[in-house]
C-alpha positions as CSV (number, residue, x, y, z in Angstrom):
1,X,20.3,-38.5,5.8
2,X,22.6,-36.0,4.5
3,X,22.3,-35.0,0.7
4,X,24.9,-36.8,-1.4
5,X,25.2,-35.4,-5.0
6,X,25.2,-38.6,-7.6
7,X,28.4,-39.1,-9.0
8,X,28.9,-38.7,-12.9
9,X,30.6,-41.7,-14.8
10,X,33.8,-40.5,-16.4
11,X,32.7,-40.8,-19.8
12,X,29.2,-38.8,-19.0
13,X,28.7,-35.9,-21.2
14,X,29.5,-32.7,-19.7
15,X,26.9,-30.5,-18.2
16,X,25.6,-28.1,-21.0
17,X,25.5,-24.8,-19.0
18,X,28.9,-25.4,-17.4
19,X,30.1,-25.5,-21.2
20,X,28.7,-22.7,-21.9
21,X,29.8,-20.6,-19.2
22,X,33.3,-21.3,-20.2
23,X,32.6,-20.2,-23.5
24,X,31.3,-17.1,-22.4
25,X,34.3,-16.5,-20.3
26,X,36.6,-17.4,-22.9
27,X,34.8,-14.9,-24.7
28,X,34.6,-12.4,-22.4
29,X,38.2,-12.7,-21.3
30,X,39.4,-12.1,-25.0
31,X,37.1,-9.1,-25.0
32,X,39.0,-8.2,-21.6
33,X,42.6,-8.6,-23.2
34,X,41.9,-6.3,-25.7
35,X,40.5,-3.8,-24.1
36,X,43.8,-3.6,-20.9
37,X,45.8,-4.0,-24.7
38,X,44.1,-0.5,-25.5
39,X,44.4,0.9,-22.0
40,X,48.0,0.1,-22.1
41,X,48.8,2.8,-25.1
42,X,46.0,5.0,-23.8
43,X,47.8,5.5,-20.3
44,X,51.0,5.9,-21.9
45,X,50.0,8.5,-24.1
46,X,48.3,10.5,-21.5
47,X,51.8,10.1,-19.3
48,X,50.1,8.0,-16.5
49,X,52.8,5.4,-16.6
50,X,51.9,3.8,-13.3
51,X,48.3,2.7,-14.6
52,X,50.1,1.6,-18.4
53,X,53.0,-1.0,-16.3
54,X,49.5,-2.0,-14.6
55,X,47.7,-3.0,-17.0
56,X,50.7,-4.8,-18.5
57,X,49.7,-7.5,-15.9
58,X,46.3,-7.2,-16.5
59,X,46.8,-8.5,-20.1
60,X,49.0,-11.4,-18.3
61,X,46.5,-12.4,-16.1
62,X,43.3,-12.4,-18.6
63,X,46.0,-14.4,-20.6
64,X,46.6,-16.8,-17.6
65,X,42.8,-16.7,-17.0
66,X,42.6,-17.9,-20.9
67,X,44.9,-20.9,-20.2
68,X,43.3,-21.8,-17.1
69,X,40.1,-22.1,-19.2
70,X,41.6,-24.2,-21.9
71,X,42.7,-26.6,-19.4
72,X,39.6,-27.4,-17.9
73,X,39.6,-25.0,-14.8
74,X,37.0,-22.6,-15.3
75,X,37.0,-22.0,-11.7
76,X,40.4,-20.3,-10.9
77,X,40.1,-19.0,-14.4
78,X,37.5,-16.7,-12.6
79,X,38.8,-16.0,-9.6
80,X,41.8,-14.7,-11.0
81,X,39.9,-12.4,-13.4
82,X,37.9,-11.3,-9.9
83,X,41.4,-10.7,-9.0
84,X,42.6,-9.1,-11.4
85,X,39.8,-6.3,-11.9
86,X,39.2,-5.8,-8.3
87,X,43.3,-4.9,-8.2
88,X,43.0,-2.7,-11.6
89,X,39.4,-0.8,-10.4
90,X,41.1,0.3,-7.0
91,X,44.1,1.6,-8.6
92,X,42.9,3.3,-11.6
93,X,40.6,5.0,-9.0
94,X,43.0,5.6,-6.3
95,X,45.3,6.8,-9.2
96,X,42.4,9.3,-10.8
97,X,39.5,9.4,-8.7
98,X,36.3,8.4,-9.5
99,X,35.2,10.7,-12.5
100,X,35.9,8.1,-15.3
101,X,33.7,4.9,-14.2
102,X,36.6,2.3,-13.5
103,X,34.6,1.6,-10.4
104,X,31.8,-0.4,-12.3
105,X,33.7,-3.0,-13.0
106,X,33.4,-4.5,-9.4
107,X,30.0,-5.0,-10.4
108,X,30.4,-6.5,-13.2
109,X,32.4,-8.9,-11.0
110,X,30.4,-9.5,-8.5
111,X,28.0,-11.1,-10.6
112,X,30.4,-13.5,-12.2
113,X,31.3,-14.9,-8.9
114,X,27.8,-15.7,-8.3
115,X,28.4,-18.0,-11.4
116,X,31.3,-19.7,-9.6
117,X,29.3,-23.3,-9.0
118,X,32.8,-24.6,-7.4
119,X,31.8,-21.6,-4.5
120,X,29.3,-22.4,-2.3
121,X,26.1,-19.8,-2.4
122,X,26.9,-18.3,0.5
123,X,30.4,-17.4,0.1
124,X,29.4,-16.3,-3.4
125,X,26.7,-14.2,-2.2
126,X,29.4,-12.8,0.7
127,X,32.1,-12.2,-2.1
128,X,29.7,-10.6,-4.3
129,X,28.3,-8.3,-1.4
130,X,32.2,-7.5,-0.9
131,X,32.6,-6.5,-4.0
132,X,29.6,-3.8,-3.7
133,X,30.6,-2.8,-0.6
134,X,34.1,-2.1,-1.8
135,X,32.8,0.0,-4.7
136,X,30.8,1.8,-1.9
137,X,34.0,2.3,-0.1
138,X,36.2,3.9,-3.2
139,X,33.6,6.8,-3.2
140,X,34.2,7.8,0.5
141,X,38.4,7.0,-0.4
142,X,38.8,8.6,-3.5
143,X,36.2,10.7,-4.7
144,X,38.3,14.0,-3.8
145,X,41.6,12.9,-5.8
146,X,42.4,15.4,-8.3
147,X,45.4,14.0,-10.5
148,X,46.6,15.8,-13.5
149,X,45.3,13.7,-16.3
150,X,45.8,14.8,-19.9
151,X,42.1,13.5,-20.8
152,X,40.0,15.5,-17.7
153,X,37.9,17.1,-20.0
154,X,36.7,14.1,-21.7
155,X,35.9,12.8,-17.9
156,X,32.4,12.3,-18.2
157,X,32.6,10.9,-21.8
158,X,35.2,8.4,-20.5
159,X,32.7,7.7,-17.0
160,X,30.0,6.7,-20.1
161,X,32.1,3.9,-22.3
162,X,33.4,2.9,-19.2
163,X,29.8,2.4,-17.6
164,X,28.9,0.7,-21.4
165,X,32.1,-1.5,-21.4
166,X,31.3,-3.2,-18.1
167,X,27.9,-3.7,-18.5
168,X,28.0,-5.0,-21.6
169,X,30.0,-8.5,-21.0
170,X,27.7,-8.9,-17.8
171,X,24.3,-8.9,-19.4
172,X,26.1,-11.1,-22.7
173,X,27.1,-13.9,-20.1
174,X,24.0,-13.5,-18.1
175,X,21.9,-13.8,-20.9
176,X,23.3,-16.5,-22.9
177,X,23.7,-18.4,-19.1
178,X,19.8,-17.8,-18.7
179,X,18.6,-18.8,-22.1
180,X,20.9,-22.3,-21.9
181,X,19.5,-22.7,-18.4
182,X,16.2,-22.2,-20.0
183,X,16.8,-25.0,-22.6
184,X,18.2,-27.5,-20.2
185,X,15.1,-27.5,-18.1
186,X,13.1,-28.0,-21.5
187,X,15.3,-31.0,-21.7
188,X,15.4,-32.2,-18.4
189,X,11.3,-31.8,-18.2
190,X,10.8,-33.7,-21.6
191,X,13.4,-36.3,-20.4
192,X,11.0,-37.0,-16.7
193,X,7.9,-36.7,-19.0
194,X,8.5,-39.1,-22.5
195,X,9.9,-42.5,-22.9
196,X,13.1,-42.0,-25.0
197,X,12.8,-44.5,-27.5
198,X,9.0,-43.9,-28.2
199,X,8.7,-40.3,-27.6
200,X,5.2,-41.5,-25.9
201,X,4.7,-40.0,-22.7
202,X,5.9,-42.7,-19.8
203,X,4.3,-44.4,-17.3
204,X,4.9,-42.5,-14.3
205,X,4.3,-38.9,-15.7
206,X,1.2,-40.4,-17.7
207,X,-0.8,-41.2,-14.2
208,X,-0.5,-37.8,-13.0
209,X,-2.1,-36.5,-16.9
210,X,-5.1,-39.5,-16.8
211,X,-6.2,-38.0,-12.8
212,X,-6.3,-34.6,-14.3
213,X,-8.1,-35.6,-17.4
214,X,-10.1,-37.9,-15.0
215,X,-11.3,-34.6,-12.7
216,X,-11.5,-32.3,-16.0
217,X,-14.0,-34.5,-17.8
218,X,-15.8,-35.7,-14.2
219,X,-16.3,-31.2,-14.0
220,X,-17.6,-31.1,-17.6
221,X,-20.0,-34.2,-17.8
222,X,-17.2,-35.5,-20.3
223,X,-16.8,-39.4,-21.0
224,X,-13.5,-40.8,-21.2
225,X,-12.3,-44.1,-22.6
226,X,-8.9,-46.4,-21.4
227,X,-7.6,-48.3,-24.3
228,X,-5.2,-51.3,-23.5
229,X,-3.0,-52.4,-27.1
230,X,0.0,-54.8,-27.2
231,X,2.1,-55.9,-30.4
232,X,1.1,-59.5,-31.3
233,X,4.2,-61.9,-31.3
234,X,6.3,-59.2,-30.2
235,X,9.1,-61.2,-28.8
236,X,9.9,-63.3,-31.9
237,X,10.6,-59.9,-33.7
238,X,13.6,-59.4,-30.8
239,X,14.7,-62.8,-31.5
240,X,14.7,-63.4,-34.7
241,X,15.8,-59.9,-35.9
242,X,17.3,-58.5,-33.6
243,X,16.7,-55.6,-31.0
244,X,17.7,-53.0,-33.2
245,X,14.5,-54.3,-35.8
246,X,12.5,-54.5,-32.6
247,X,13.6,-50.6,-31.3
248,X,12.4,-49.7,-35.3
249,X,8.8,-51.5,-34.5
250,X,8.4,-49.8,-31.3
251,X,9.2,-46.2,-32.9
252,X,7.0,-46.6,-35.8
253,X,3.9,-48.3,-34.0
254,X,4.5,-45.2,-31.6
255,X,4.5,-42.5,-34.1
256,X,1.1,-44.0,-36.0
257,X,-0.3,-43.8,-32.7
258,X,0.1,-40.2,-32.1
259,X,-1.2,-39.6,-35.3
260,X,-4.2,-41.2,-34.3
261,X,-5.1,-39.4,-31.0
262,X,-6.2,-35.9,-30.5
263,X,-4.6,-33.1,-28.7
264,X,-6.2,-33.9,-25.3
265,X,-5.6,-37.4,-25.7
266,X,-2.7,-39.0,-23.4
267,X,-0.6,-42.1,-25.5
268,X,1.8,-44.1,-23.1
269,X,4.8,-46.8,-23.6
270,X,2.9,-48.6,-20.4
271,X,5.9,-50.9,-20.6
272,X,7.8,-52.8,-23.0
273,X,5.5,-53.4,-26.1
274,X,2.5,-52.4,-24.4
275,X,0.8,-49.5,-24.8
276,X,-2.0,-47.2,-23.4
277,X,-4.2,-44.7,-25.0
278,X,-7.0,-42.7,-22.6
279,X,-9.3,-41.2,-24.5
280,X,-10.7,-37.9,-23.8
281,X,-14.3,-36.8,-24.6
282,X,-15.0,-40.4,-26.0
283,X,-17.7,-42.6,-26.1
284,X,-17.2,-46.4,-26.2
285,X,-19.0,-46.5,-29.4
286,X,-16.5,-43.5,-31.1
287,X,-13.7,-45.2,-29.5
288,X,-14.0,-48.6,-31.1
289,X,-14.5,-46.6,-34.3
290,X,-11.4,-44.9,-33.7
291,X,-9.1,-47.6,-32.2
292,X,-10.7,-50.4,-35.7
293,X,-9.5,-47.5,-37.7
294,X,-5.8,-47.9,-35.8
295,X,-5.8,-51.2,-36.0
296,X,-6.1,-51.6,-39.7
297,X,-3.8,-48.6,-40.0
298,X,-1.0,-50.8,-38.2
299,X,-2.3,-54.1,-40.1
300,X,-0.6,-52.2,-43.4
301,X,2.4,-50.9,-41.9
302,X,5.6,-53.1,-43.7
303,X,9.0,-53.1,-42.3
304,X,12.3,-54.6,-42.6
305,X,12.5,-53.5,-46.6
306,X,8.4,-54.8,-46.7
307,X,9.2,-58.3,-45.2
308,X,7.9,-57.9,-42.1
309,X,4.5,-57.4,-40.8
310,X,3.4,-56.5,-37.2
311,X,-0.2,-56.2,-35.7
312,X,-1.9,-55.1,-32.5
313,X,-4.3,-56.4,-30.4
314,X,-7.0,-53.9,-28.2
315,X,-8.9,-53.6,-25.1
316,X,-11.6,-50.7,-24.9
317,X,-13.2,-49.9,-21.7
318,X,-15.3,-46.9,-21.0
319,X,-14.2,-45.1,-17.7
320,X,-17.1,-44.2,-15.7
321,X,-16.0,-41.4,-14.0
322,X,-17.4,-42.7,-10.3
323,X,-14.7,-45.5,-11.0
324,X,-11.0,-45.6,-10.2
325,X,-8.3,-45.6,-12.5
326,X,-7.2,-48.9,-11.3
327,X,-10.9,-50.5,-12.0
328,X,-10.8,-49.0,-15.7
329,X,-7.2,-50.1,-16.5
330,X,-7.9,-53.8,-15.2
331,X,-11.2,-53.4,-17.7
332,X,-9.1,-52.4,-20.5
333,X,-6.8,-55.1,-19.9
334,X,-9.6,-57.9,-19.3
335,X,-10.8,-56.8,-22.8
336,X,-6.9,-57.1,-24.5
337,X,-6.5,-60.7,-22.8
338,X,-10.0,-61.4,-24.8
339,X,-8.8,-60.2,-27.9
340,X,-5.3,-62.0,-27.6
341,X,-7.3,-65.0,-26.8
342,X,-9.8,-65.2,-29.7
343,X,-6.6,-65.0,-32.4
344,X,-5.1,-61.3,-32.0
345,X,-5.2,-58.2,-34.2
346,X,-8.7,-57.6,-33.4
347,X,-10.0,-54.7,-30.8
348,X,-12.4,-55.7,-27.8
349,X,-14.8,-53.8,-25.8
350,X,-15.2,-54.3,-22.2
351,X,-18.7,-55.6,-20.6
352,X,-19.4,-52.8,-18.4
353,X,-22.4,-52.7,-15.8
């Protein structure tokens, strides 16, 4: 089947590179409209009157690039700044040869393009090409025009600041793009990974932790222990306090938990108000030690202004390591039935052959 990109709802919240790109351009576009302001004067001074009327537009169309932005089309915003500097870096150089650097500023636009997501990668990575190739091209053109230019001798300085001036908005936007790329990912991965209310790690990314900390401790001759839990009289919380009361629960049961497992340890929201710890490098014996010591932990925690009280009932199975997953869970989870059954709040340790 074809791929068909999911559509966003129109209140969804904007994506956070895409924002700041634009800012970057807006940035980057002021930095531009100063700098054809400057060129303006400096052209005119040095009697080139062709390249000051010139950059007369430029400064229009950075400013109509700016207003394009503000509007929400960061897309033609760009194209007409690839426009406009593809236009200005042919004439300056057709106008004064290539001596004074106005020729890297086709690079510095062929790598914007490339952030152009309305362009397809392939026609971004032709336009960007173009762009090289046509800065190849302006050497075999114009590298043998010799205009009278009052600032000649300062050519090579001029070649310099111009090489700094273009590089410098193309590593800023590059940069900031690549570090709030970075971020998003960090985002995105702790988004697939953790359950948003709990901050515990969820159920599908949990399995794929418990088989590598199944095969780790099988390698080392480690032990590992699967602990079922599940807050007692759960559901009367939701209806007589609310959901809100019952989100606060779920949070706070979830944060003592963490600060009762270890680093290798893997805590899971296995689903609603159910939880699952795996201990790693456990004995049954240490487990029930630890997972007692949980249990009273939770038996103290108040809520609700010190109204309301919660507790948590526990199954402990050891997980032989010959055993599936599947076979220590259903253990676990024979052994939390048992301790519902016998009154809750109480931790019970699977009969294992």
């Amino acid at each position: 089947m074809p791929y068909v990109p999911i559509a966003q709802h129109f209140y969804s919240q904007p994506d956070e590179v895409e924002l700041v790109k634009v800012k970057l351009f807006k940035q980057v576009a002021y930095y531009c409209l100063c700098l054809h302001l400057l060129f303006i004067f400096a052209f005119w001074y040095s009697h080139v009157y062709i390249l000051s009327i010139a950059n007369i537009a430029s400064v229009a169309a950075w400013a109509t690039g700016i207003y394009l932005l503000n509007r929400g089309y960061s897309h033609l915003a760009l194209r007409v700044f690839c426009v406009e500097v593809t236009g200005h870096s042919v004439l300056v150089c057709a106008t004064l040869g290539m001596d004074y650097g106005f020729q890297y500023y086709l690079w510095t636009i062929a790598c914007m393009l490339l952030l152009d997501m309305k362009l397809k990668l392939r026609l971004a990575i032709v336009l960007s090409l173009s762009m090289i190739v046509l800065f190849a091209l302006l050497f075999e053109l114009y590298s043998t025009v010799n205009t009278p230019f009052m600032l000649q001798e300062y050519a090579r300085s001029i070649h310099f600041i111009n090489v700094f001036v273009c590089g410098l908005p193309m590593i800023y936007v590059i940069g900031h793009v690549r570090e709030s790329t970075f971020i998003q990912r960090r985002q995105l991965a702790k988004l697939a990974a953790r359950d948003p209310l709990t901050n515990l790690f969820n159920r599908r990314y949990a399995k794929e932790l418990i088989l590598r900390a199944h095969s780790s401790c099988a390698h080392n001759g480690q032990s590992l222990c699967v602990v079922m839990a599940d807050l007692d009289h759960f559901k009367q919380i939701n209806d007589q306090l609310g959901h809100d009361m019952g989100d606060e629960v779920l949070q706070t049961v979830s944060d003592i938990l963490r600060e009762h497992v270890t680093d290798q340890d893997i805590a899971v929201r296995w689903g609603g108000e159910e939880f699952l710890l795996v201990l790693v490098d456990c004995t049954q014996e240490e487990a029930l030690i630890r997972i007692e010591t949980l249990r009273q932990t939770l038996d103290k925690q108040r809520f609700n202004g010190e109204e309301l009280t919660t507790t948590m009932s526990f199954g402990v199975a050891l997980w032989h390591t010959a055993l599936p997953f599947s076979v220590a869970l259903q253990l676990a989870d024979d052994a939390l039935y048992t301790s519902k059954a016998q009154g809750r709040n109480r931790v019970t340790a699977a009969h294992t052959s």
